[in-house]
VMD Tcl script that draws the C-alpha trace (Angstrom):
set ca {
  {152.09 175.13 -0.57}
  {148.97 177.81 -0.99}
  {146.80 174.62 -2.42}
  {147.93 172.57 0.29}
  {147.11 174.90 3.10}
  {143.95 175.84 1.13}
  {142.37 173.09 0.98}
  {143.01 172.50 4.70}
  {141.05 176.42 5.38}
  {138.67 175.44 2.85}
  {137.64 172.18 4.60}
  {137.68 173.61 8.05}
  {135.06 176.12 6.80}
  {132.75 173.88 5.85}
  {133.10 171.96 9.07}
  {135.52 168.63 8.36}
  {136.88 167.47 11.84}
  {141.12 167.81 11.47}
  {141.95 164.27 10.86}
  {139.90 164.52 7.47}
  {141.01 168.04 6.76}
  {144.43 166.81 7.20}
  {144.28 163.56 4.82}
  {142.60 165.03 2.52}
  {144.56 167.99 1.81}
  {147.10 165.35 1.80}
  {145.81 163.01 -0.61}
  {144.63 165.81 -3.07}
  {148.10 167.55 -2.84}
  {149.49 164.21 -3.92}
  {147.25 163.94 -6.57}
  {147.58 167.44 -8.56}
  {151.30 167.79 -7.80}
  {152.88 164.01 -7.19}
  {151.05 161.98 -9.61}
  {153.96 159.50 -9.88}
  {153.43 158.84 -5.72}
  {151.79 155.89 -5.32}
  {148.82 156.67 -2.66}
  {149.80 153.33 -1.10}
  {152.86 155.08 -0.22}
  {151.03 157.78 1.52}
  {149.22 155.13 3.52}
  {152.16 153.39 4.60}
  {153.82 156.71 5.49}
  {150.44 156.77 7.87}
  {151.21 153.42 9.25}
  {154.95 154.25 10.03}
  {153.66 157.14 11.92}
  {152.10 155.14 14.67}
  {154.67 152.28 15.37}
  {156.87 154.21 16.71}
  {157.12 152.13 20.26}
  {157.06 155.49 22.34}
  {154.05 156.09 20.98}
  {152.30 153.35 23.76}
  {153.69 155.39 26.40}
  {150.50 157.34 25.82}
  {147.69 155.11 26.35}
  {148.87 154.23 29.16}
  {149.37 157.65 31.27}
  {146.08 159.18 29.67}
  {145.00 155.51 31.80}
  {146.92 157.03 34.83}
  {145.75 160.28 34.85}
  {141.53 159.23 34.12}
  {142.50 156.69 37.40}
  {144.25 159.76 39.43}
  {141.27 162.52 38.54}
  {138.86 160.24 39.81}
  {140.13 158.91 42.99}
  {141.40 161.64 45.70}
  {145.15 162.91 44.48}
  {144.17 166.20 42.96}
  {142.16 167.16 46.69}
  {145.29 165.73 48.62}
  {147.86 167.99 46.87}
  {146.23 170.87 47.28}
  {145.47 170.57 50.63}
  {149.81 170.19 50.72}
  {150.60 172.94 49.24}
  {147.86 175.34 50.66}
  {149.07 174.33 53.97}
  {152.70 175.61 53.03}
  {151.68 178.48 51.34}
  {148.28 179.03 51.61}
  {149.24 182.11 54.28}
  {150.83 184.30 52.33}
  {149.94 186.88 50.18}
  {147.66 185.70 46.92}
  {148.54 182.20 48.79}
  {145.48 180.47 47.52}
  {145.96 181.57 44.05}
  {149.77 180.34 44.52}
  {148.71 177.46 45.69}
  {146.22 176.90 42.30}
  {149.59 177.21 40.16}
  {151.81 175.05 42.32}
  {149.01 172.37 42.90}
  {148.38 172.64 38.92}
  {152.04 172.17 38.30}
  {151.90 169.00 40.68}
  {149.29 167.31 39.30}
  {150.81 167.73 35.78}
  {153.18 165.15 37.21}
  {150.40 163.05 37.35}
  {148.23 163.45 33.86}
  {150.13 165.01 31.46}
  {147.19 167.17 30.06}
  {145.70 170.53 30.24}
  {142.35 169.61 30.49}
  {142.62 166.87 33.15}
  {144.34 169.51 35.36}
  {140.99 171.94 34.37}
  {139.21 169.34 35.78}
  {140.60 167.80 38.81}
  {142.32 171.06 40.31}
  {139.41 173.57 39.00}
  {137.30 172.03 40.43}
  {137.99 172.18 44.48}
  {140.00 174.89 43.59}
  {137.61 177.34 42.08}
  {135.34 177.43 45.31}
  {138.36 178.40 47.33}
  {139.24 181.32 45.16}
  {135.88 182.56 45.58}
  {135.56 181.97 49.00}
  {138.51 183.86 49.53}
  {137.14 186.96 47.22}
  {138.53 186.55 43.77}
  {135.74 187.16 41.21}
  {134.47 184.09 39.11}
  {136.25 185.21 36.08}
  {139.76 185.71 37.73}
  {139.08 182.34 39.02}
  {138.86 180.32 35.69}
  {141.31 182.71 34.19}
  {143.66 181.37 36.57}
  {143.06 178.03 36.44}
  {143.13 177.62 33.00}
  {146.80 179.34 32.50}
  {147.98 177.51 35.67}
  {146.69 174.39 33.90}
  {149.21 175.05 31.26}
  {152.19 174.04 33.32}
  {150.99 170.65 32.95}
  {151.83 170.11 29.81}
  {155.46 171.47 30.70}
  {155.80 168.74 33.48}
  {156.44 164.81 32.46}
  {154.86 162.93 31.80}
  {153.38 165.76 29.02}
  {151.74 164.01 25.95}
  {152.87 166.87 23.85}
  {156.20 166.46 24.36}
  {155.79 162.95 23.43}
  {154.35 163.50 20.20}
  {156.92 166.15 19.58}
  {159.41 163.59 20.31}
  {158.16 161.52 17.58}
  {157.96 163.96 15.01}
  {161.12 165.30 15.56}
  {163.20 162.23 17.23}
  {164.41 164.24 20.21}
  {164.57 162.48 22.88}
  {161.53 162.02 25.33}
  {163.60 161.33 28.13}
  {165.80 164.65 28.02}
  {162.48 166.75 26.90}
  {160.60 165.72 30.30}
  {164.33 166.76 32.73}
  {164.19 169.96 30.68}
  {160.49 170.89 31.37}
  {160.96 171.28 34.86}
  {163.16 174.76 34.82}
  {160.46 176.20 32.50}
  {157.74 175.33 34.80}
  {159.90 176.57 38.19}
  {159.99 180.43 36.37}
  {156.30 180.27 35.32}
  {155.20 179.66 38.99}
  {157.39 182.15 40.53}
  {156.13 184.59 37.55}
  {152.39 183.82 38.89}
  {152.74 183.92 42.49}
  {154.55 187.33 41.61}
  {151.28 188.55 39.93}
  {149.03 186.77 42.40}
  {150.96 189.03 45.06}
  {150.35 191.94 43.08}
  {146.71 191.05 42.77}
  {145.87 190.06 45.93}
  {147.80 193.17 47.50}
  {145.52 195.86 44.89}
  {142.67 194.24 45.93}
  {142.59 193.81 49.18}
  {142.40 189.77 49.20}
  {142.76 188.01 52.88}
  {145.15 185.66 53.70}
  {144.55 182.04 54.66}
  {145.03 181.16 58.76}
  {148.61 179.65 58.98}
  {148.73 176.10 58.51}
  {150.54 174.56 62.09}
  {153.41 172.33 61.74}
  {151.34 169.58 63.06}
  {148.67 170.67 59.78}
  {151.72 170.20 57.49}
  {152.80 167.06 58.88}
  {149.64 165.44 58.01}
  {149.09 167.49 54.51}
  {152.66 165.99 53.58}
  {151.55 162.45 55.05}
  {148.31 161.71 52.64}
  {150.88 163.18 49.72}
  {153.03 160.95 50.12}
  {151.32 158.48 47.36}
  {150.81 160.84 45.03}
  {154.43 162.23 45.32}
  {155.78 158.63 43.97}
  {154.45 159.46 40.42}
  {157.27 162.18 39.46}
  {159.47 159.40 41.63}
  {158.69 156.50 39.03}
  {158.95 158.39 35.98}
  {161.81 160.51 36.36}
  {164.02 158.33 38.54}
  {162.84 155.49 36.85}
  {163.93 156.74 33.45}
  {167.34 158.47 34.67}
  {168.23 155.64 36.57}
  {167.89 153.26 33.62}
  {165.49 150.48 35.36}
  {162.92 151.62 32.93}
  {162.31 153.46 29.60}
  {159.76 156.46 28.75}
  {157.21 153.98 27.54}
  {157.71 151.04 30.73}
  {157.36 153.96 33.17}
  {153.83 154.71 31.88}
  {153.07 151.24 32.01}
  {154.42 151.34 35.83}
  {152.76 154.36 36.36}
  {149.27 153.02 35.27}
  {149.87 149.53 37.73}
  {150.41 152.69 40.38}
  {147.65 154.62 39.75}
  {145.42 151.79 40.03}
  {147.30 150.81 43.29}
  {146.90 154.10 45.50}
  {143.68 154.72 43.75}
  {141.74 150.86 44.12}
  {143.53 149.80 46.98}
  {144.89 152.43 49.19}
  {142.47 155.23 48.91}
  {139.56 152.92 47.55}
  {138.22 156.06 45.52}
  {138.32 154.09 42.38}
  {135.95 151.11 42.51}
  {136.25 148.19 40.13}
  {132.55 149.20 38.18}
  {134.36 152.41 37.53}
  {137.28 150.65 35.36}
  {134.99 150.42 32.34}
  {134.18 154.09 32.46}
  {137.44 154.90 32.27}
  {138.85 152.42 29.56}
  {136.21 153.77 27.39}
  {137.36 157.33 28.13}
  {141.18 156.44 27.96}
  {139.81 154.58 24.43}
  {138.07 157.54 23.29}
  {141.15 159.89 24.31}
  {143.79 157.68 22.54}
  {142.13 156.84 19.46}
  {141.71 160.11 18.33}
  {145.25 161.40 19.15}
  {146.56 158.00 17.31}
  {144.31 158.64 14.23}
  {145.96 162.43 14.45}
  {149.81 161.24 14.66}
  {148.66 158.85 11.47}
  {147.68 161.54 9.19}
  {150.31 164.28 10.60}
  {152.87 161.82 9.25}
  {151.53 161.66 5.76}
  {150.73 165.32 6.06}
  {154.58 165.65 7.21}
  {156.13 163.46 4.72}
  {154.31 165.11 1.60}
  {155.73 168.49 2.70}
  {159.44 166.73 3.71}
  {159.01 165.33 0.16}
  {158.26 168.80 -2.02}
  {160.99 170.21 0.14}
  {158.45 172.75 1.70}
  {160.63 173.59 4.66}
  {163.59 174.29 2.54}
  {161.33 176.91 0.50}
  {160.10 178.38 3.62}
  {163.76 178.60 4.44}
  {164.76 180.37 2.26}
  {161.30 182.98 1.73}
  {160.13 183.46 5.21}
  {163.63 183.31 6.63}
  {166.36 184.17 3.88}
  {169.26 182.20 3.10}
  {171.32 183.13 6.61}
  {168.50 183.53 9.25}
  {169.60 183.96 12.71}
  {168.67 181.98 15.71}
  {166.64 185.25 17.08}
  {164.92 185.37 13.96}
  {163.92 181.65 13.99}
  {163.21 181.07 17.55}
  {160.57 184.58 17.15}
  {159.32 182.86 14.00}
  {158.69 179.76 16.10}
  {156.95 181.08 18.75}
  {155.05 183.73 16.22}
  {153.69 181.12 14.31}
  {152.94 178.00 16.90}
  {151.66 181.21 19.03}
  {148.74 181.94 16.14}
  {148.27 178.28 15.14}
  {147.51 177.03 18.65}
  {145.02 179.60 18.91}
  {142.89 178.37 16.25}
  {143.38 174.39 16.03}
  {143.99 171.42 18.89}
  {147.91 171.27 20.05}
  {148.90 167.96 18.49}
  {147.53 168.86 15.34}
  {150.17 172.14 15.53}
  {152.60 170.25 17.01}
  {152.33 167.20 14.00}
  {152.01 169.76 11.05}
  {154.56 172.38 12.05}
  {157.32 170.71 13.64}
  {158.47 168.89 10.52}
  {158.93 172.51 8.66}
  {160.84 173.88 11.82}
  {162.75 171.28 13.61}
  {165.32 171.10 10.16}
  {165.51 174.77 9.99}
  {166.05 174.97 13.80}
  {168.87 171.81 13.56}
  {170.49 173.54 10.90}
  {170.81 177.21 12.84}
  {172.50 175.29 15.73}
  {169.27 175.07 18.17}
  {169.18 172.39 20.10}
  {166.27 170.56 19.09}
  {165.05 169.73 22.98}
  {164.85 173.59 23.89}
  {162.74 174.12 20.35}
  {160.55 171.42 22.16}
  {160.19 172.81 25.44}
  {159.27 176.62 23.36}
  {156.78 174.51 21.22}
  {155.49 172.55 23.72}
  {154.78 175.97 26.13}
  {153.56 177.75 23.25}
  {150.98 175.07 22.98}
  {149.91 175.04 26.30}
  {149.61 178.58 26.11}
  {147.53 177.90 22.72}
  {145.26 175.25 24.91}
  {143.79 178.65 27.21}
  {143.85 180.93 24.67}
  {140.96 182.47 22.65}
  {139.08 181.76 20.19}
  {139.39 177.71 20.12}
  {141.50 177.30 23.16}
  {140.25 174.02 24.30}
  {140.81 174.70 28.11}
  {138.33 177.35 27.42}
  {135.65 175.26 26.27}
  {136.61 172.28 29.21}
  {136.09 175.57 31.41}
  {132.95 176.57 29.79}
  {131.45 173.13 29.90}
  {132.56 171.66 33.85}
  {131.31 175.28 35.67}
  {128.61 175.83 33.21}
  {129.92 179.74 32.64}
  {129.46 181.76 29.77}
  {132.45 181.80 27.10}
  {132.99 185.85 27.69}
  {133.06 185.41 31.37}
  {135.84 182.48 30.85}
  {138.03 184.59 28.94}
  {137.87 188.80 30.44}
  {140.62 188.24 32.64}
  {143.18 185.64 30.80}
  {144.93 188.70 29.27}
  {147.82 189.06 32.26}
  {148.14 185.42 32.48}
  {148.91 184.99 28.81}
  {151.19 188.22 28.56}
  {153.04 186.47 31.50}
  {153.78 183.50 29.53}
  {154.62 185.22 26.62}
  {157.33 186.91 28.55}
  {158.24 183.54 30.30}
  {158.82 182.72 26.01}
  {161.18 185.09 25.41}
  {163.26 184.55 28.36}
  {163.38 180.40 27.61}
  {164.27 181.92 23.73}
  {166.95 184.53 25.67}
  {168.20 181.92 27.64}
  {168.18 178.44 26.95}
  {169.91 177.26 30.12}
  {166.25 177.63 31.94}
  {165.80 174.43 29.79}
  {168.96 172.54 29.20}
  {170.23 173.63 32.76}
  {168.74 170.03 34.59}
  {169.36 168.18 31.25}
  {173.14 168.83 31.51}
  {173.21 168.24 35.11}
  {172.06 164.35 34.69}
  {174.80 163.88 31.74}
}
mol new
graphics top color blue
foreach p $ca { graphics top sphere $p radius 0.5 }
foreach p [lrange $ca 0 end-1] q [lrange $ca 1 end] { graphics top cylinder $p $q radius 0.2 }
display resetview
């Protein structure tokens, strides 16, 4: 196990992107201690990892989402939910979480939200007073949420490493997200109180009429996926394709945003975007079934946890561990290396294995806007053109607030399984 995760820090050092870091620690682990594996067998194992059919569920809503940031949805739902709550106290930044939340229904991804809320959102924030660096701070934790609301491509991968299903992992994202935004607008009110932020004008009714009129496209996306799915007219991987057919719909047609000469600029991002998560889901399965193979999880069973390890001890190992590796490497890469040593342990303690998703998905999220290699950070960094220190001085009370939203999902996994049970 030390040569296997040596080689990994050893290549990393000397600058290997992750796939090759990954396959090759894999491939020379084989070699010293599997000689009688075939490496064709490692290969296939690689192959097997991506035909899993769910896995074409994510082409197709990165497609949504690059259609939806371009065209007008992100502008339309905040101007909704500023003109419900953009009056009270720390409304604006409320509105940032709620509207970052929302759009998560849409893309799926941390860094699309960044993006397409930070970007209309940021100059709001400082209109209203906030300083630049309690701006991106809170855009970048608020992005998180996205990831906790389906369609969220790292619950999909989890999914697939794990074989919970997708279906029950997107219902139970929803109670998570509900007690991070209420956590937020807490602090925002706490903020915006201590230093002395105004308040929006109240939105009139006839305002909110109209905010709630142009949302009304965008608010079929959640619509399609989740009813679609619970209902049974469609599974995980036909509601992406529906929701790409809608994108392009509201976006082409409706709005006219999205012109046909844009299509090829987004393929080609979409393109970029998949193959690189696909390529990452190939070698996390060879990486995965080497270490399911030399019984790896067992041994960390047993030294890391002893022989009868309680569920407190292995959900705070959990969220210890995906806590320091999302910190330093990209979330599916944690999510397709560590979830085959935990998900047995977890099964075996009695945790249910879609409430170990929704912890591992937060705690990647969290991982996504958190220093040093957060990549939120660096989407941040690059789309306002700020200074890495500036992006990161005042992240600290966002991340301590998810770290207590954490432990009370750990505490109380009804916040997660409450919807899930509700559907059965």
């Amino acid at each position: 196990m030390l040569v296997l995760f040596g080689i990994m820090i050893l290549l990393l050092i000397m600058g290997f992107p992750m796939m090759m870091t990954m396959l090759l620690s894999t491939l020379a682990y084989v070699a010293i201690y599997a000689p009688m594996v075939q490496p064709f067998i490692t290969v296939q194992q690689m192959i097997l990892g991506v035909q899993a059919p769910v896995l074409m569920a994510i082409p197709m809503f990165i497609l949504a989402a690059d259609i939806m940031s371009m065209g007008q949805t992100s502008e339309r739902l905040l101007d909704f939910v500023e003109s419900l709550v953009g009056h009270l106290n720390g409304g604006i930044a409320s509105t940032t979480s709620i509207t970052c939340a929302l759009f998560g229904a849409v893309s799926g991804s941390t860094q699309a939200t960044v993006v397409a809320v930070g970007t209309p959102v940021r100059k709001k924030l400082l209109a209203r007073g906030y300083s630049d660096s309690e701006a991106m701070a809170l855009i970048i934790n608020s992005s998180n949420l996205a990831y906790l609301i389906p369609p969220s491509l790292g619950m999909i991968v989890y999914g697939v490493a794990s074989g919970a299903s997708i279906g029950d992992l997107f219902i139970a994202g929803i109670g998570p997200a509900v007690v991070i935004i209420l956590l937020f607008s807490a602090y925002n009110v706490f903020y915006a109180t201590k230093n002395n932020i105004p308040r929006l004008p109240k939105a009139s009714m006839a305002e909110r009429l109209l905010a709630t009129k142009r949302c009304i496209l965008p608010f079929g996306f959640p619509i399609i996926i989740m009813g679609g799915i619970y209902s049974g007219i469609f599974s995980p991987t036909e509601a992406a394709a529906v929701s790409v057919l809608y994108a392009a719909f509201v976006e082409m047609v409706i709005y006219k945003s999205v012109k046909p000469k844009d299509l090829f600029s987004i393929a080609l991002s979409t393109g970029v975007l998949t193959t690189v998560v696909f390529i990452l889901v190939a070698v996390g399965q060879g990486f995965s079934w080497v270490i399911s193979y030399d019984r790896i999880p067992q041994m960390l069973t047993q030294g890391l946890l002893g022989d009868s390890a309680s569920v407190f001890l292995i959900l705070l190992t959990v969220n210890l561990v995906f806590f320091i590796g999302c910190m330093f490497v990209e979330a599916v890469v944690v999510i397709l290396i560590l979830t085959p040593i935990f998900a047995p342990i977890a099964h075996n303690a009695g945790i249910d294995l879609v409430h170990l998703g929704i912890l591992i998905t937060l705690q990647v999220a969290i991982g996504s806007g958190t220093p040093p290699f957060g990549t939120s950070i660096f989407t941040c960094c690059a789309i306002f053109d700020k200074p890495y220190i500036e992006v990161i001085r005042n992240e600290g009370p966002y991340i301590a607030i998810l770290l207590f939203a954490c432990f009370l999902i750990s505490a109380f996994p009804e916040i997660s399984l409450f919807l899930g049970g509700l559907m059965k």
